[in-house]
mmCIF file as gemmi writes it, N, C-alpha and C atoms, coordinates in Angstrom:
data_model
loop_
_atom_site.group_PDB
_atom_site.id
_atom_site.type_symbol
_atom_site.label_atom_id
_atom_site.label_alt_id
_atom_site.label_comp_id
_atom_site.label_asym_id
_atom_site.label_entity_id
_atom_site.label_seq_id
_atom_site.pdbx_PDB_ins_code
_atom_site.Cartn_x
_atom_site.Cartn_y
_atom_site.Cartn_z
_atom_site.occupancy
_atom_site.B_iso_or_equiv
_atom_site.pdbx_formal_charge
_atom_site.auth_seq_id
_atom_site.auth_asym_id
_atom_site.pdbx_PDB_model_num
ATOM 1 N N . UNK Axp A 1 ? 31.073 -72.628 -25.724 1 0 ? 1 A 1
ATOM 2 C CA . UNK Axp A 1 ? 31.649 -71.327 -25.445 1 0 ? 1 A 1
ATOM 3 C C . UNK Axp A 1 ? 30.546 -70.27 -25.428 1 0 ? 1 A 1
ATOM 4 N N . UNK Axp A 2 ? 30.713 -69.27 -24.437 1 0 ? 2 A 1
ATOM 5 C CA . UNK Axp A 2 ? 29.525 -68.388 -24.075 1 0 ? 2 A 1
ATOM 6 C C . UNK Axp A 2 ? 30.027 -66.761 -24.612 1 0 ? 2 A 1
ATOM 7 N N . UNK Axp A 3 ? 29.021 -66.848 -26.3 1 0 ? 3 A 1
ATOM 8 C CA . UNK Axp A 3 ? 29.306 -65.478 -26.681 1 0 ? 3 A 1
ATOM 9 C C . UNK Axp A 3 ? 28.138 -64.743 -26.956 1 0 ? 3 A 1
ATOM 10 N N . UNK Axp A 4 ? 28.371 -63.464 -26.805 1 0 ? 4 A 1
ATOM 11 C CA . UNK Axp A 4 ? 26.872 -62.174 -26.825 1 0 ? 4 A 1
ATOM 12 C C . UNK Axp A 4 ? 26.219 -63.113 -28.171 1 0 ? 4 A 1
ATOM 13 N N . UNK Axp A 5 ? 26.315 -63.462 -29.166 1 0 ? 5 A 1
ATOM 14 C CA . UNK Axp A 5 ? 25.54 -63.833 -30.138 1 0 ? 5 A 1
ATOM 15 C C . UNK Axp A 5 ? 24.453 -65.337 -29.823 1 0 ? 5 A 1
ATOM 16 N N . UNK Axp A 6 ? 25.363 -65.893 -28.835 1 0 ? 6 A 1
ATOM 17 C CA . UNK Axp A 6 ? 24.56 -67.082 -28.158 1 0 ? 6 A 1
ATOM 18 C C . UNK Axp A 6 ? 23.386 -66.86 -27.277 1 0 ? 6 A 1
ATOM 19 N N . UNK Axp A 7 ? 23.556 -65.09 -26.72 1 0 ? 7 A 1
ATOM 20 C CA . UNK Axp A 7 ? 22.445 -65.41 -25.609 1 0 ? 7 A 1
ATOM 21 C C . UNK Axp A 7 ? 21.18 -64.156 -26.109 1 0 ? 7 A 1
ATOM 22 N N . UNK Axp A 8 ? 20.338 -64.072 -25.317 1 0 ? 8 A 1
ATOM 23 C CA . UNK Axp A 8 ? 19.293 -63.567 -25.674 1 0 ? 8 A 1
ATOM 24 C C . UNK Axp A 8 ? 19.209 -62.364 -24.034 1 0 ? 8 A 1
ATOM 25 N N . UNK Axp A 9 ? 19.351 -61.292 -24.372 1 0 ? 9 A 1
ATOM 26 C CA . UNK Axp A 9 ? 19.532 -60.294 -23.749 1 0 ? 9 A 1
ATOM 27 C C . UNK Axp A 9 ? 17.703 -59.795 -22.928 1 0 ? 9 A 1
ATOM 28 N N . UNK Axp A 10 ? 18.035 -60.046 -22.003 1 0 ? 10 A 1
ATOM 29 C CA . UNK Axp A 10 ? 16.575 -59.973 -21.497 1 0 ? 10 A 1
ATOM 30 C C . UNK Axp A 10 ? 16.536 -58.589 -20.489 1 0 ? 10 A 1
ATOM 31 N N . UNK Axp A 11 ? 14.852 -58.312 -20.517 1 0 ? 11 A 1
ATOM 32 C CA . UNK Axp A 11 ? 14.425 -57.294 -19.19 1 0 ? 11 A 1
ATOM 33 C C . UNK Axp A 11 ? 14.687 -57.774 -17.845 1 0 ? 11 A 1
ATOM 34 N N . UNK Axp A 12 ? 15.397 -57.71 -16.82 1 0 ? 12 A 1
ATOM 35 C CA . UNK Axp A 12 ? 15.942 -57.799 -15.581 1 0 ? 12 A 1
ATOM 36 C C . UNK Axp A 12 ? 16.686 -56.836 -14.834 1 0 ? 12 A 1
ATOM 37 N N . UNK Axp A 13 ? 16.407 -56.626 -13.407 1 0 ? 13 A 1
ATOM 38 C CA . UNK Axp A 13 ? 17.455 -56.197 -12.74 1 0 ? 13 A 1
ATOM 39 C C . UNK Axp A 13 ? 18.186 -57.193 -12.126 1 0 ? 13 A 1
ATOM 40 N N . UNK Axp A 14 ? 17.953 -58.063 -12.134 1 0 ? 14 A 1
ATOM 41 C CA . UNK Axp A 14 ? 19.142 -59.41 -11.665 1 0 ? 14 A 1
ATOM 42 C C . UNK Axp A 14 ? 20.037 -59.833 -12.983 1 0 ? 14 A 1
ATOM 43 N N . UNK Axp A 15 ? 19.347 -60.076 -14.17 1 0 ? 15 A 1
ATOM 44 C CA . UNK Axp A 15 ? 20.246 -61.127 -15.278 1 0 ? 15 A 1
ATOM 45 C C . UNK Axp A 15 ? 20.204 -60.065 -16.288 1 0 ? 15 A 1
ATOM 46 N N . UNK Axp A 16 ? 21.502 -60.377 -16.904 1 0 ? 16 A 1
ATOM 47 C CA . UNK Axp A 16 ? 21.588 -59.34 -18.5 1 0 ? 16 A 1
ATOM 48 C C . UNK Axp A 16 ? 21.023 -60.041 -19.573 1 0 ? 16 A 1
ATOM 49 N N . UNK Axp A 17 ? 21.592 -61.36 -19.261 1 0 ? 17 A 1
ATOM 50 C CA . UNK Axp A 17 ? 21.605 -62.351 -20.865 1 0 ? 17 A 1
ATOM 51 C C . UNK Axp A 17 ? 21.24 -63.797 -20.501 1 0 ? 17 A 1
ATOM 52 N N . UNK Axp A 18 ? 20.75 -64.717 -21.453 1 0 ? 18 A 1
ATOM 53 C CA . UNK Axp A 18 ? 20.549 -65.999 -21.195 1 0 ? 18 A 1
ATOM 54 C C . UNK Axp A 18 ? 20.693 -66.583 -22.286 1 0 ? 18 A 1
ATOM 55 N N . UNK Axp A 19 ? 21.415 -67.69 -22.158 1 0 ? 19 A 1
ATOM 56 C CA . UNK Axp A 19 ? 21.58 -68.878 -23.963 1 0 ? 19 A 1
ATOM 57 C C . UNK Axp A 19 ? 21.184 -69.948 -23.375 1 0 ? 19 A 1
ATOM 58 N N . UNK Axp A 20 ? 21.301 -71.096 -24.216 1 0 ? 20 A 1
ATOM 59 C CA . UNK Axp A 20 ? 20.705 -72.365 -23.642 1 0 ? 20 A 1
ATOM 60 C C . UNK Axp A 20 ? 21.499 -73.71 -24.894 1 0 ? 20 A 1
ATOM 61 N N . UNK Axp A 21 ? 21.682 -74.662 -24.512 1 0 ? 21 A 1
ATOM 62 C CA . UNK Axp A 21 ? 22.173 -74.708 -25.277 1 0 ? 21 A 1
ATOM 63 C C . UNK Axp A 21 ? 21.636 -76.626 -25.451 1 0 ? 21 A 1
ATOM 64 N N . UNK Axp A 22 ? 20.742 -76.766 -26.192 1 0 ? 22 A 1
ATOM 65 C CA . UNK Axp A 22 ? 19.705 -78.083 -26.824 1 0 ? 22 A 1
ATOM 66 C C . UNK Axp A 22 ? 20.732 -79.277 -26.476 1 0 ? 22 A 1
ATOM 67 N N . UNK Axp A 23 ? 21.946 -79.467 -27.44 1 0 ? 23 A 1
ATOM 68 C CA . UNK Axp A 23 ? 22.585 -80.829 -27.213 1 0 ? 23 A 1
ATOM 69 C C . UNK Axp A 23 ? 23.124 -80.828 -25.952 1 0 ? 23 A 1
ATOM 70 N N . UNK Axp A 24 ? 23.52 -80.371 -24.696 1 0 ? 24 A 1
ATOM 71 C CA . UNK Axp A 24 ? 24.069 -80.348 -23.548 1 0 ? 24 A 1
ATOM 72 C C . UNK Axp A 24 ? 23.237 -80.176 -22.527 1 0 ? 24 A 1
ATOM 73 N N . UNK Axp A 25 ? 22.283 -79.564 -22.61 1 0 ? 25 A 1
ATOM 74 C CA . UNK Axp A 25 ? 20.931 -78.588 -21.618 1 0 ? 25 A 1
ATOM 75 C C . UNK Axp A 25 ? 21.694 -77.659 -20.762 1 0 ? 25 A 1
ATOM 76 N N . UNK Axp A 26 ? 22.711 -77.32 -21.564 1 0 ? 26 A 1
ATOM 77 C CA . UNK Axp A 26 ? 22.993 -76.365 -20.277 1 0 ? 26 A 1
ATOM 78 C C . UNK Axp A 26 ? 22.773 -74.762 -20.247 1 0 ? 26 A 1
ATOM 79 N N . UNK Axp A 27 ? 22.416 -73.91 -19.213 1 0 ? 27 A 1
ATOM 80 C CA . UNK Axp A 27 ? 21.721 -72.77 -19.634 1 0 ? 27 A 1
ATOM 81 C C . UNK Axp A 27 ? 23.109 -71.431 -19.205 1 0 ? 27 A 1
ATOM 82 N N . UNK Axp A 28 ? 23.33 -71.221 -19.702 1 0 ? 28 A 1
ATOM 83 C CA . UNK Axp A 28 ? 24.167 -70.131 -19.3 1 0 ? 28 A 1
ATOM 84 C C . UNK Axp A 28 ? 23.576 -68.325 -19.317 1 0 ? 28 A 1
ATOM 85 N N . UNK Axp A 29 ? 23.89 -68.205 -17.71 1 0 ? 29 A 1
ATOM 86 C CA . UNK Axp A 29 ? 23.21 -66.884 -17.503 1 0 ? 29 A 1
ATOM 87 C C . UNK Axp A 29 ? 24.113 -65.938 -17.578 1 0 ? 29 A 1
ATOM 88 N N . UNK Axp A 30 ? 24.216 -64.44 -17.999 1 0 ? 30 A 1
ATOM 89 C CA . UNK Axp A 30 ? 25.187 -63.443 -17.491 1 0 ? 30 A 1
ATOM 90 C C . UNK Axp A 30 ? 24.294 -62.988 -16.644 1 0 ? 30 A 1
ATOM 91 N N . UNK Axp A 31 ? 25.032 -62.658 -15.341 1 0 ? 31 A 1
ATOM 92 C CA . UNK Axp A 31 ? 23.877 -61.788 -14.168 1 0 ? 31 A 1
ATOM 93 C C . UNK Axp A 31 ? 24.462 -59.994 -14.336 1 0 ? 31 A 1
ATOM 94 N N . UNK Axp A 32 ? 23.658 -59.567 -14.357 1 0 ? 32 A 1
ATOM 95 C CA . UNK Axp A 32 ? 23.853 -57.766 -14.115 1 0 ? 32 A 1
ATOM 96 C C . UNK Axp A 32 ? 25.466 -57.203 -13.463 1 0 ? 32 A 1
ATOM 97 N N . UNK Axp A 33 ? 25.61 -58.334 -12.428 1 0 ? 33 A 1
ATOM 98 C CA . UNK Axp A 33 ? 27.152 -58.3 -11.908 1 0 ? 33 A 1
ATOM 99 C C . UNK Axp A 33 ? 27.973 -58.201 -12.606 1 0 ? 33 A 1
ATOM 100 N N . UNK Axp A 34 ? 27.619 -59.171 -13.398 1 0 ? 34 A 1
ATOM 101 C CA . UNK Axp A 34 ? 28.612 -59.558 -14.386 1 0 ? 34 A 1
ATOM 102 C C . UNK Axp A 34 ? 29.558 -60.814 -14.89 1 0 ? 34 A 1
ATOM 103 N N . UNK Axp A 35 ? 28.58 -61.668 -13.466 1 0 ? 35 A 1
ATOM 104 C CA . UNK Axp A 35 ? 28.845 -62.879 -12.887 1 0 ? 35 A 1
ATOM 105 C C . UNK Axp A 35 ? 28.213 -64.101 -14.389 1 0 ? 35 A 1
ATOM 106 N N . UNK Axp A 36 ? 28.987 -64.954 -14.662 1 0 ? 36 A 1
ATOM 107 C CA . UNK Axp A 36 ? 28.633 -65.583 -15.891 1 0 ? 36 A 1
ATOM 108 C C . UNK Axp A 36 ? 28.186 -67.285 -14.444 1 0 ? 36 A 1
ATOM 109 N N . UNK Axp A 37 ? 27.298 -67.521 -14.757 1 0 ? 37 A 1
ATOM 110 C CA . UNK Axp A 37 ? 27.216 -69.144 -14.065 1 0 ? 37 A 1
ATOM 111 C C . UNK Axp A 37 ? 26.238 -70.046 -15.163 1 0 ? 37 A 1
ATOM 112 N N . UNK Axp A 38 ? 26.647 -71.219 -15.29 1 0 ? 38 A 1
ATOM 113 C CA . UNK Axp A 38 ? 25.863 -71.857 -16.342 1 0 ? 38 A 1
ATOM 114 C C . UNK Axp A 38 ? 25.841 -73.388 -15.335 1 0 ? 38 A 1
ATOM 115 N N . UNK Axp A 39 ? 24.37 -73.604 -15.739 1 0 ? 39 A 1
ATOM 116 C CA . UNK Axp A 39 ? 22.948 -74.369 -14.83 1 0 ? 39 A 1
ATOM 117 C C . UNK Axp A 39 ? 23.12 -75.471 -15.508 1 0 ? 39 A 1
ATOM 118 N N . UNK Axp A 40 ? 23.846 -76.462 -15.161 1 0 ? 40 A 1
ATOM 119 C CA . UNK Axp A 40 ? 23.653 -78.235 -15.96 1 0 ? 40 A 1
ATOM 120 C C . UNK Axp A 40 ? 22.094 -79.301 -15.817 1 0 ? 40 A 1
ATOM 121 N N . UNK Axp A 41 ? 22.538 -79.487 -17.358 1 0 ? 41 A 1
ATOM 122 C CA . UNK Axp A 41 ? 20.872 -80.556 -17.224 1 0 ? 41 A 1
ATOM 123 C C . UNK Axp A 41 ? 19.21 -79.673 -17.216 1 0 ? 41 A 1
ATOM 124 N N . UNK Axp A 42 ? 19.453 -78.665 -17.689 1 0 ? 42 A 1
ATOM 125 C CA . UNK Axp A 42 ? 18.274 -78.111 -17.524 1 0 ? 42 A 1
ATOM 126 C C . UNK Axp A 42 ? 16.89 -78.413 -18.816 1 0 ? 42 A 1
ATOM 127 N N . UNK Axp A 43 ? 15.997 -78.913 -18.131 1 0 ? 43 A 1
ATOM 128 C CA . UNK Axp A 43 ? 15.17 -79.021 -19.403 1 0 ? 43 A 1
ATOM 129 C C . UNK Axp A 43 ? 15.051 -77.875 -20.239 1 0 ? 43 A 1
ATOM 130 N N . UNK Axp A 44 ? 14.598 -78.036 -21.838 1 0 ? 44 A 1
ATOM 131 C CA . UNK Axp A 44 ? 14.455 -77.25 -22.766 1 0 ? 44 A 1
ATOM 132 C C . UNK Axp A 44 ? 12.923 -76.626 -22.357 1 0 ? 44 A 1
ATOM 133 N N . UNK Axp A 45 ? 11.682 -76.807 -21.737 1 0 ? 45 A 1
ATOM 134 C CA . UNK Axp A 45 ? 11.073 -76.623 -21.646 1 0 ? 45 A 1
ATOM 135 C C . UNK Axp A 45 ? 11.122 -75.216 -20.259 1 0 ? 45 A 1
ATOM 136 N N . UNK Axp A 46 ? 12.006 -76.014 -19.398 1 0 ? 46 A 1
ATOM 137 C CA . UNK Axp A 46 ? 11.828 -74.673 -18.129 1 0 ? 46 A 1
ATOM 138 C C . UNK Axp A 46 ? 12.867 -73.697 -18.498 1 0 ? 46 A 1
ATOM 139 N N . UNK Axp A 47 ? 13.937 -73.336 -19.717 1 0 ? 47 A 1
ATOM 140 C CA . UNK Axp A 47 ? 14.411 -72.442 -20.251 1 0 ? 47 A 1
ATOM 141 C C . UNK Axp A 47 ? 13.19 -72.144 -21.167 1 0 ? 47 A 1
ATOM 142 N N . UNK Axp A 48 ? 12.474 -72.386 -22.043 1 0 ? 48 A 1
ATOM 143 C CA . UNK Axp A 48 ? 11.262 -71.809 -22.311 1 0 ? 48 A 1
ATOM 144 C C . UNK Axp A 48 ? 10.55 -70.79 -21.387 1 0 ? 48 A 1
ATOM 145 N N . UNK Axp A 49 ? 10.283 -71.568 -20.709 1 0 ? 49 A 1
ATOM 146 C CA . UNK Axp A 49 ? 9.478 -71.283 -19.186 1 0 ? 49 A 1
ATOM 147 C C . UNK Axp A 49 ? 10.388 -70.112 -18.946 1 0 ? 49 A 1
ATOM 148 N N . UNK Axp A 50 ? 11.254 -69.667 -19.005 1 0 ? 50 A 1
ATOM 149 C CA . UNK Axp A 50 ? 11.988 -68.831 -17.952 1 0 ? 50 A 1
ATOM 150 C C . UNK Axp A 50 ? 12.3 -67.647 -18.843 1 0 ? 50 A 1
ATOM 151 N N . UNK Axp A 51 ? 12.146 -67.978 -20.208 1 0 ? 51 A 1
ATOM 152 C CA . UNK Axp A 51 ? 12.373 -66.378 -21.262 1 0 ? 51 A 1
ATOM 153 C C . UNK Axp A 51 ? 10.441 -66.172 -21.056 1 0 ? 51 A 1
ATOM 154 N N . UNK Axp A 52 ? 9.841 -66.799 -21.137 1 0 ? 52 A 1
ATOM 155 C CA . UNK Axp A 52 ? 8.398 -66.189 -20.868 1 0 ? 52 A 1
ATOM 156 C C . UNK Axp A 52 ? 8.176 -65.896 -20.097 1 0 ? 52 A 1
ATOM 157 N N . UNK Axp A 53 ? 8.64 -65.623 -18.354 1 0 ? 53 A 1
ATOM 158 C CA . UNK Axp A 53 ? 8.569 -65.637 -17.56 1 0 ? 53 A 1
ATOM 159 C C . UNK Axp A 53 ? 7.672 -63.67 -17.29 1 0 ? 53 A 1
ATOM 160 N N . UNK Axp A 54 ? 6.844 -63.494 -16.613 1 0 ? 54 A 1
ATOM 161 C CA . UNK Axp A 54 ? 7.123 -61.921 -16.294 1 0 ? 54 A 1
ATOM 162 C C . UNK Axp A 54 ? 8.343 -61.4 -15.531 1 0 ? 54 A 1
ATOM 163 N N . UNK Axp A 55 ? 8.978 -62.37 -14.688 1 0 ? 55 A 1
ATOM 164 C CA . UNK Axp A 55 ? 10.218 -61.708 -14.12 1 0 ? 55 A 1
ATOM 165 C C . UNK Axp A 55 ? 11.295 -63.094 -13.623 1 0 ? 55 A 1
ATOM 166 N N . UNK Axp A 56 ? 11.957 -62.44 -14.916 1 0 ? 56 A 1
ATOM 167 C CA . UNK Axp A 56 ? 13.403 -63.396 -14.915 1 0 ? 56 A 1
ATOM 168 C C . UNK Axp A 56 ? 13.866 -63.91 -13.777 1 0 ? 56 A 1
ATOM 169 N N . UNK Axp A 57 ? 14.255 -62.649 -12.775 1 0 ? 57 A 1
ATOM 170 C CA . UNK Axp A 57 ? 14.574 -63.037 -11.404 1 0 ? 57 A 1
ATOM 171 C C . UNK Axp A 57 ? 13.988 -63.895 -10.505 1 0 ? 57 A 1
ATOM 172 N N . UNK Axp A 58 ? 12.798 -63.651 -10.327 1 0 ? 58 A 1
ATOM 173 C CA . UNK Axp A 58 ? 11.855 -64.463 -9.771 1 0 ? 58 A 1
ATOM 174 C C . UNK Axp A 58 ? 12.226 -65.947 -10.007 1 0 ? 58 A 1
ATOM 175 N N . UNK Axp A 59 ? 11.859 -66.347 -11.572 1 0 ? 59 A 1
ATOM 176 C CA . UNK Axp A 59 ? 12.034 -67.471 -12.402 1 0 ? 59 A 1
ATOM 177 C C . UNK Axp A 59 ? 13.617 -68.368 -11.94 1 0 ? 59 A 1
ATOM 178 N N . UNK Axp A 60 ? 14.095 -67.002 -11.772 1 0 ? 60 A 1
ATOM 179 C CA . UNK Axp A 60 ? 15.827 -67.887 -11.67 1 0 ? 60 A 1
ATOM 180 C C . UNK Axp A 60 ? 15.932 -68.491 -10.291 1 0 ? 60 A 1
ATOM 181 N N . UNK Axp A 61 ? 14.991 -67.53 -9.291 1 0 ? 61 A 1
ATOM 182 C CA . UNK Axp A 61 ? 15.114 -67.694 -7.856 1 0 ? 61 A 1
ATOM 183 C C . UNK Axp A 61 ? 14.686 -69.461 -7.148 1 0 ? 61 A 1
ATOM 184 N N . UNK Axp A 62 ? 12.704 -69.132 -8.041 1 0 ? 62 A 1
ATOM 185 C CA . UNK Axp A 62 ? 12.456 -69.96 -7.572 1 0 ? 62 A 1
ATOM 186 C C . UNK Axp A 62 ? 12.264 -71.601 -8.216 1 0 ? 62 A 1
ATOM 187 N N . UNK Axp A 63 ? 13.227 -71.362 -9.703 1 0 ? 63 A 1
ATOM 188 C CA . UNK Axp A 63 ? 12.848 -72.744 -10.14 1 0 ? 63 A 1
ATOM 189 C C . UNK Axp A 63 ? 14.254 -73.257 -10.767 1 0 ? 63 A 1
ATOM 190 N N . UNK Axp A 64 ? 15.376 -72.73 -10.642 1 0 ? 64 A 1
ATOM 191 C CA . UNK Axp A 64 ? 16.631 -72.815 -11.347 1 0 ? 64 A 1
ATOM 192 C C . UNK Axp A 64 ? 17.832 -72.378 -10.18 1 0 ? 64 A 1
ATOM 193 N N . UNK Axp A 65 ? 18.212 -71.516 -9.17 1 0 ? 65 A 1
ATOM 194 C CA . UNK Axp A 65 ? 19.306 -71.355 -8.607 1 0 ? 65 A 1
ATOM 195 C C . UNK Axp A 65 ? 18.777 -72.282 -7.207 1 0 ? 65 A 1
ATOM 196 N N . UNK Axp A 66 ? 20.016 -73.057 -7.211 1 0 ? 66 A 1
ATOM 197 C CA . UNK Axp A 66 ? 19.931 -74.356 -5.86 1 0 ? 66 A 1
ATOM 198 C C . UNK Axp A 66 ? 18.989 -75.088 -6.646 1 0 ? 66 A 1
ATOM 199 N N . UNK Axp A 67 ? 18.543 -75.711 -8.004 1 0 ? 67 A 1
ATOM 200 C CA . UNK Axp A 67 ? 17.614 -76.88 -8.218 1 0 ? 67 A 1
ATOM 201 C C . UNK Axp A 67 ? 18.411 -77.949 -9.158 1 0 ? 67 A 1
ATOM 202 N N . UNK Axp A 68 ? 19.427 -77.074 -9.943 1 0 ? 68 A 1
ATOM 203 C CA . UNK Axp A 68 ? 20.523 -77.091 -11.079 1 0 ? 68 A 1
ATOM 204 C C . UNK Axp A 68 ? 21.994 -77.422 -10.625 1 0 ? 68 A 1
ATOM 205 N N . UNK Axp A 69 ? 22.556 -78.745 -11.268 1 0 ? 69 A 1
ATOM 206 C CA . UNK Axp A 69 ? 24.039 -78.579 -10.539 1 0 ? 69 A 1
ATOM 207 C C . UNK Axp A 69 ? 24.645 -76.943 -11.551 1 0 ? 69 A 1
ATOM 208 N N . UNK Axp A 70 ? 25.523 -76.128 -10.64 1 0 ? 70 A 1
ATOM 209 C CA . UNK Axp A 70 ? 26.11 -74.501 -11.379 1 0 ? 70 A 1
ATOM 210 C C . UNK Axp A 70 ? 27.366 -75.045 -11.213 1 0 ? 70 A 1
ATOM 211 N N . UNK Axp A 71 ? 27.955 -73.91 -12.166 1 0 ? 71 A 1
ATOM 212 C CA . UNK Axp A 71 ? 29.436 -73.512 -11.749 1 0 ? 71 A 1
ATOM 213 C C . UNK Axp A 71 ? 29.191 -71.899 -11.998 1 0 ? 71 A 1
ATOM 214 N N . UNK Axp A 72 ? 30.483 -71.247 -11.599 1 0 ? 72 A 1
ATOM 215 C CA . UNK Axp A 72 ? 30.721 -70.3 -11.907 1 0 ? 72 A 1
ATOM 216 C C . UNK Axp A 72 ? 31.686 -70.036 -13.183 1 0 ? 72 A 1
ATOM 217 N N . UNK Axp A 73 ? 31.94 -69.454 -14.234 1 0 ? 73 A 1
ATOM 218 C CA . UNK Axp A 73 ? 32.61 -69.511 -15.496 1 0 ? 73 A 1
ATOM 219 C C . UNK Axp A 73 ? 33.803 -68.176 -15.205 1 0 ? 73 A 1
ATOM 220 N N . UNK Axp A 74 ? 33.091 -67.194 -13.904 1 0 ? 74 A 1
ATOM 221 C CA . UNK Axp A 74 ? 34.922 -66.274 -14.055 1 0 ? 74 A 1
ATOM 222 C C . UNK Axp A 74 ? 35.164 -65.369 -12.898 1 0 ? 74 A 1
């Protein structure tokens, strides 16, 4: 379940928030929209990779949206 205490509120004009979640790999983003989509199977390392990132968006563009099976959550 995807709550404000799970995610880590980042600098972006694309994404608000990001959690991740170790036993499942799955990464759940809130986007600025408001749009919740969570990324299956994602290594723990390229969610690393992607809170260090200089720009979230970028990060989401070119190594996580279309690489990840998504859904949308609402």
């Amino acid at each position: 379940m995807i709550t404000m205490e799970n995610l880590t509120k980042v600098d972006s004009s694309m994404v608000y928030a990001i959690g991740y979640d170790s036993n499942t790999k799955d990464l759940d983003v809130v986007f600025n929209t408001g749009n919740i989509w969570i990324y299956r199977d994602v290594p723990q390392n390229v969610y690393k990779e992607l809170l260090n990132s200089r720009s979230v968006g970028t990060f989401m563009l070119n190594n996580i949206i279309d690489y990840y099976k998504e859904y949308k959550t609402n």
